[in-house]
C-alpha positions as CSV (number, residue, x, y, z in Angstrom):
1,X,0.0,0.0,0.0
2,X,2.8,2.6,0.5
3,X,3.6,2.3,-3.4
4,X,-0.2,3.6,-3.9
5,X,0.4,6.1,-1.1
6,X,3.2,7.5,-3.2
7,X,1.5,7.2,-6.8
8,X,-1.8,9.2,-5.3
9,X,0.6,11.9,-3.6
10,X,1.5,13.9,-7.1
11,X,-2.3,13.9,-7.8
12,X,-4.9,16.5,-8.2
13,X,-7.7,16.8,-5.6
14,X,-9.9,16.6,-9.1
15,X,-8.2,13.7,-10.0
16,X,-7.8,11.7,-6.8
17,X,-11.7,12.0,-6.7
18,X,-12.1,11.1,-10.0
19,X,-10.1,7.7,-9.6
20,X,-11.6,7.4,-6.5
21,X,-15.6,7.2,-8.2
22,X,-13.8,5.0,-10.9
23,X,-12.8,2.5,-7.9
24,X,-16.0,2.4,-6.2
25,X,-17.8,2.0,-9.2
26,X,-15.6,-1.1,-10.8
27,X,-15.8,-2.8,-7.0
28,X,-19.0,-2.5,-6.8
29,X,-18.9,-0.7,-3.2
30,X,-22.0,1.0,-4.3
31,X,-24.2,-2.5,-3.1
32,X,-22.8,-3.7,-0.1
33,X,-24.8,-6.9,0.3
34,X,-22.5,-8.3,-2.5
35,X,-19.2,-8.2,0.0
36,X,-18.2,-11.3,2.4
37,X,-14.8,-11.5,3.7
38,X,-13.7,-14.4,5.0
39,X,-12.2,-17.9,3.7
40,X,-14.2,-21.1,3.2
41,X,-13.1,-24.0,4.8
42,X,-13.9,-27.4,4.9
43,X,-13.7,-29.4,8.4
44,X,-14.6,-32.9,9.6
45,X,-16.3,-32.7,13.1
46,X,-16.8,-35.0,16.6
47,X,-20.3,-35.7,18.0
48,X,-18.8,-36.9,21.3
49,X,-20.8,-39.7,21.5
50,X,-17.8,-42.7,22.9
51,X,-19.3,-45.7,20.5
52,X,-19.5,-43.6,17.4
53,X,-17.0,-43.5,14.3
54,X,-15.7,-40.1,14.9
55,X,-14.4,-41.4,18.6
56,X,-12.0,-43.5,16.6
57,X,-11.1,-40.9,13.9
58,X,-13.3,-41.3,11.4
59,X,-14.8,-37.5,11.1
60,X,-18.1,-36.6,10.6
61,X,-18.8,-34.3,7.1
62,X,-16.3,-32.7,6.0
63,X,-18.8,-29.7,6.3
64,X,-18.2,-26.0,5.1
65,X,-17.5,-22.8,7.2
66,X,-16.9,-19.5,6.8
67,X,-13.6,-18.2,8.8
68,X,-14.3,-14.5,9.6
69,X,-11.1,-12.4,10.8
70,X,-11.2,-9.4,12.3
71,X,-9.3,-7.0,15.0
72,X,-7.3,-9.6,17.0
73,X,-10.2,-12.7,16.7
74,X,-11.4,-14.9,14.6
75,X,-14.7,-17.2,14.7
76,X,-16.4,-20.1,12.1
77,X,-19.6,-19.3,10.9
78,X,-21.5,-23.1,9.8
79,X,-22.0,-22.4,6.1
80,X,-25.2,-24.8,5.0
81,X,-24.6,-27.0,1.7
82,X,-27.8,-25.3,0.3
83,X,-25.7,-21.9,0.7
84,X,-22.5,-23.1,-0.5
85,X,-22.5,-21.7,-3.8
86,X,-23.7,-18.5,-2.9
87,X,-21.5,-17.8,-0.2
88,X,-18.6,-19.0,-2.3
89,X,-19.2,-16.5,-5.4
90,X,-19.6,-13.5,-2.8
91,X,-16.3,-14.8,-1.1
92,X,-14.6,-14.7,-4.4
93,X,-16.1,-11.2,-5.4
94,X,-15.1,-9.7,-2.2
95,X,-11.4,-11.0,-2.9
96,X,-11.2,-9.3,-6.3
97,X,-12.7,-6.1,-4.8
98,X,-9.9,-6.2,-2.1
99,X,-7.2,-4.0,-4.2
100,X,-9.4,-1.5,-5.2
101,X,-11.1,-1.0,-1.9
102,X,-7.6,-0.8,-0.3
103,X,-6.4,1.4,-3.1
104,X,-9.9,4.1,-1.9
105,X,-8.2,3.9,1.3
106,X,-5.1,5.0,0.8
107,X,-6.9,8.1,-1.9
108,X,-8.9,8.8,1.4
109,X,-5.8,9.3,3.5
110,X,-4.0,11.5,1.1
111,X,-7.6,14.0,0.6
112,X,-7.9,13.9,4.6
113,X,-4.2,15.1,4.3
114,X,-5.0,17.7,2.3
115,X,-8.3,18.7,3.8
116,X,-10.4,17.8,1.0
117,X,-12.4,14.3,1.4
118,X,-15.1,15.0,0.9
């Protein structure tokens, strides 16, 4: 991100904005039910019963999750099979947003510097 920080620092307010609508409009930040950050992952799973399979290493599933991260935690979110393709295309679309949103940030910091976000 510093090599954007530089790039965006010999730009015009005009034209920071302008790249900055340009962004926003080829993420798609403009409908935010389309965004999911997180990673799928698939995991087998214990019932606890002591007679069953999975007492003897046999897993139940493997079923999906969501892994969310955020500010020093994390937590799984069950992701149900009837949901799986849904939540895996927003997954993906949120990944290939990721540059550009973090490339609005960094045009955000430099108007704040200049006293014009806005």
């Amino acid at each position: 991100m510093k090599d954007a920080a530089s790039s965006v620092s010999s730009l015009s307010v005009s034209a920071l904005r302008a790249r900055r609508g340009r962004l926003a409009r080829s993420v798609g930040a403009d409908d935010p039910r389309g965004t999911l950050r997180g990673t799928l992952q698939r995991q087998g799973g214990r019932c606890g019963r002591p007679g069953c399979r999975c007492a003897r290493g046999e897993l139940h599933g493997p079923y999906l999750y969501l892994a969310v991260y955020g500010e020093g935690s994390s937590r799984s979110v069950h992701v149900p099979g009837a949901l799986a393709e849904v939540v895996g295309g927003l997954v993906d679309q949120t990944a290939r947003r990721e540059p550009g949103l973090a490339e609005i940030a960094v045009i955000n910091v430099e108007l704040l510097r200049r006293r014009a976000l806005g």
